[in-house]
C-alpha positions as CSV (number, residue, x, y, z in Angstrom):
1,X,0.0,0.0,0.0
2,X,2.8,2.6,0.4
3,X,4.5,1.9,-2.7
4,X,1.2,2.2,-4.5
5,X,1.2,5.6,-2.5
6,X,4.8,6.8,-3.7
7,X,4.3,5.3,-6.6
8,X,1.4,7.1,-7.9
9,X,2.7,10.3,-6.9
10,X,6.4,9.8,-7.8
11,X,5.0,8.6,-11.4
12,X,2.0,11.8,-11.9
13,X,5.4,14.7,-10.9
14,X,7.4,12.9,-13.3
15,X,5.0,12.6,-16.0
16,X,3.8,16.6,-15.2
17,X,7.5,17.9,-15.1
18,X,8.1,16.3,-18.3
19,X,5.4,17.2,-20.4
20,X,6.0,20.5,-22.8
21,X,6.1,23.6,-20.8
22,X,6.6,27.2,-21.8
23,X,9.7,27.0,-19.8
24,X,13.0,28.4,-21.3
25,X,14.4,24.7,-22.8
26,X,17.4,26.2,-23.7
27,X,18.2,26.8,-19.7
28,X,19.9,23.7,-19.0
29,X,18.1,24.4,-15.3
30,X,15.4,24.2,-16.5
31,X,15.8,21.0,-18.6
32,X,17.6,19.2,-16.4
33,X,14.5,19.9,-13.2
34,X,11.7,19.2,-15.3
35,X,12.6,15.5,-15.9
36,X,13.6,13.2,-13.3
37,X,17.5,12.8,-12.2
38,X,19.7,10.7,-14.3
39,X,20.9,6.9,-13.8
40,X,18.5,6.8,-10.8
41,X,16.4,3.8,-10.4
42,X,13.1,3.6,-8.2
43,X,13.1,6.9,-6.7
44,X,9.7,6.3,-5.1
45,X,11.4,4.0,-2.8
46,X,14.0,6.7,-1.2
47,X,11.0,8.7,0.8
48,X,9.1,5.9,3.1
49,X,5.3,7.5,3.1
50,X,2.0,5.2,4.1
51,X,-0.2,5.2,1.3
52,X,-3.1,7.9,0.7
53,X,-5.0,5.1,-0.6
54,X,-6.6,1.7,-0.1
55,X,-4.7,-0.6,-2.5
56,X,-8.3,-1.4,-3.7
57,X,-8.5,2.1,-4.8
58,X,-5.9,1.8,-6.8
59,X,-6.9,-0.8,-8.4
60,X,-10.7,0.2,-9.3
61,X,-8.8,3.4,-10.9
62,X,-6.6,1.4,-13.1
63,X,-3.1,2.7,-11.3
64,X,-0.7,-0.8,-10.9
65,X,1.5,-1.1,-8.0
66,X,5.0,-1.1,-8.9
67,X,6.4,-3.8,-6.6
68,X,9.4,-3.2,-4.4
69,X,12.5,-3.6,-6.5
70,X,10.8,-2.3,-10.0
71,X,11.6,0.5,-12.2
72,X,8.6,3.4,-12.0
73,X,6.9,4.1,-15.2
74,X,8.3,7.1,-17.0
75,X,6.0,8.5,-19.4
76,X,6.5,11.6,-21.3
77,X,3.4,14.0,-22.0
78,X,0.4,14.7,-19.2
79,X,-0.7,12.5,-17.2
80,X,-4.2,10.5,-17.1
81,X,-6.4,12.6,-15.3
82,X,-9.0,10.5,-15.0
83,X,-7.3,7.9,-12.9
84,X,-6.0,10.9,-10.5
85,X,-9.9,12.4,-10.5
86,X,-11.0,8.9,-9.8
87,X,-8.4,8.9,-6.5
88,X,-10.0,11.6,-5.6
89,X,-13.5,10.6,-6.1
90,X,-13.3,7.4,-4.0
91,X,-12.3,9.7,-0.9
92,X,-15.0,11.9,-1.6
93,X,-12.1,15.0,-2.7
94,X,-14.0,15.8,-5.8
95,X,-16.7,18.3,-6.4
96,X,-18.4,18.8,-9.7
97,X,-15.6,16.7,-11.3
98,X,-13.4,19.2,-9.6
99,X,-10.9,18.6,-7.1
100,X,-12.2,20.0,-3.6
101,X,-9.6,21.8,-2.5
102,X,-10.9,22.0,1.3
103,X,-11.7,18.4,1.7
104,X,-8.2,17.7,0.0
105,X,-6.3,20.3,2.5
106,X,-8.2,18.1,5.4
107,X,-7.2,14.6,4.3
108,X,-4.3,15.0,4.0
109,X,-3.9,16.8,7.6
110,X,-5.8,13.3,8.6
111,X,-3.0,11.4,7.2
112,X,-0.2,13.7,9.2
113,X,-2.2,13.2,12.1
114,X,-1.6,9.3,11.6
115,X,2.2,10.0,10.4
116,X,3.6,12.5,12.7
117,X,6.8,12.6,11.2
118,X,5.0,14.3,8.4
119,X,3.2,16.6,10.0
120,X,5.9,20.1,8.9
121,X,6.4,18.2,5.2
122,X,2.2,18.5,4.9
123,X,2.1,21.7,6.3
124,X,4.5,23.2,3.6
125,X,2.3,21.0,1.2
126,X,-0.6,22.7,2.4
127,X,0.8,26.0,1.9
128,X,2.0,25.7,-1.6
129,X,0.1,23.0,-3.1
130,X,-3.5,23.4,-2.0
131,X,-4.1,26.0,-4.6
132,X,-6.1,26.4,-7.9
133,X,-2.9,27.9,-9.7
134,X,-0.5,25.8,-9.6
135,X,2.2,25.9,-12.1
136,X,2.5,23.4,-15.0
137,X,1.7,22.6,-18.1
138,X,-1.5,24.2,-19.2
139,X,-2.6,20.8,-20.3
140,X,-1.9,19.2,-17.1
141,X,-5.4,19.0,-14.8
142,X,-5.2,20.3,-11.8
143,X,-5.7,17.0,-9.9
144,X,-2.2,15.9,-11.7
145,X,-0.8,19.5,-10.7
146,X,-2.1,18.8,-7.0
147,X,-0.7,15.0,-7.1
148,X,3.0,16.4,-8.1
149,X,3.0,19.6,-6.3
150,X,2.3,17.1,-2.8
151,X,5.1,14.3,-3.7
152,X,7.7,17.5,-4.3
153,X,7.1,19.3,-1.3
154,X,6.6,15.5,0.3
155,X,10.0,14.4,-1.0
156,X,12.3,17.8,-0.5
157,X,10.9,17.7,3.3
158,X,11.2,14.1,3.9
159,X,12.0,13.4,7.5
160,X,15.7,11.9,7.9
161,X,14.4,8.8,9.5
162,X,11.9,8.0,6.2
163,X,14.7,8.9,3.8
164,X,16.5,6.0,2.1
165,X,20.3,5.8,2.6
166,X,21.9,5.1,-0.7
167,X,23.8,6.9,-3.4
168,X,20.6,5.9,-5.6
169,X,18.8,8.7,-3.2
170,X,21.1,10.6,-2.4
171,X,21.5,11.8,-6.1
172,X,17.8,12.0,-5.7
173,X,17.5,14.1,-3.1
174,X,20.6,16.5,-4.7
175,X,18.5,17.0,-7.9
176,X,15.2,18.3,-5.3
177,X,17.9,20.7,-3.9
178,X,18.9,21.4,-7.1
179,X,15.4,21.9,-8.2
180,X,13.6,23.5,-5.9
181,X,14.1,26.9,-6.6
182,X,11.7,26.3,-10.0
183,X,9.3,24.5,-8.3
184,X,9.3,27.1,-5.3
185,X,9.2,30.4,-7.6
186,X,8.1,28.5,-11.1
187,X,8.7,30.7,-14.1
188,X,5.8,32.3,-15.7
């Protein structure tokens, strides 16, 4: 259930930072944060989260767990939003096929209240992610903007003690440091 969590979430960022932007492709900043790091396998598995989700959600909204061990998907171009509105749906975060920004902003407190160590990473999350305009691609839905906008701020505040020790995420966690400035103060 937690890798189906991290999974989802490490795989809608990637997809959303790697779909066509207005960004500035000739600033090698800029292409080099809007794509995950190089020669880095799994990178869902360097922050240890409990899942958002029943693993039966999952499921009924056609998302696969990536088992322990295997590669995340990389897809280029936006992600599915119907599978992300479908998430939302099932935990009654959707209103008028919209996400619900409130009822979002108090789940996820529910699920800091049940993982402590979270609790200052899904503040910050709440701050800058729980927002209509989010940056992105204008084709991305907000529901895939919210989803990658959580697993960055997630991710860059990652308590030590649910942070992976390897070179594998410690190259992860330089390219968030390296990134955050764009996600932080996106370019408009």
């Amino acid at each position: 259930m937690v890798g189906q969590s991290i999974c989802l979430l490490v795989a809608v960022i990637l997809q959303v930072i790697s779909a066509e932007t207005p960004l500035n492709v000739l600033n090698p900043l800029h292409r080099e944060c809007y794509r995950p790091p190089h020669n880095v396998e799994r990178p869902h598995e360097c922050c240890k989260l409990t899942s958002f989700y029943k693993e039966e959600d999952f499921k009924e909204c056609g998302l696969d767990k990536i088992e322990e061990g295997e590669k995340s998907g990389y897809r280029h171009g936006p992600p599915d939003c119907t599978k992300s509105n479908c998430l939302l749906a099932k935990n009654d975060m959707l209103k008028d096929d919209k996400p619900d920004l409130e009822k979002i902003k108090a789940y996820i407190t529910n699920w800091a209240d049940k993982n402590p160590a979270f609790k200052d990473a899904v503040d910050d999350a709440i701050t800058k992610c729980i927002k209509e305009d989010l940056p992105g691609p204008p084709h991305a839905c907000l529901a895939s903007k919210l989803a990658g906008c959580l697993t960055f701020r997630l991710f860059l505040k990652c308590p030590a003690e649910n942070w992976e020790s390897s070179a594998n995420c410690d190259s992860v966690k330089e390219h968030i440091e390296k990134c955050k400035s764009l996600f932080e103060n996106p370019p408009q």
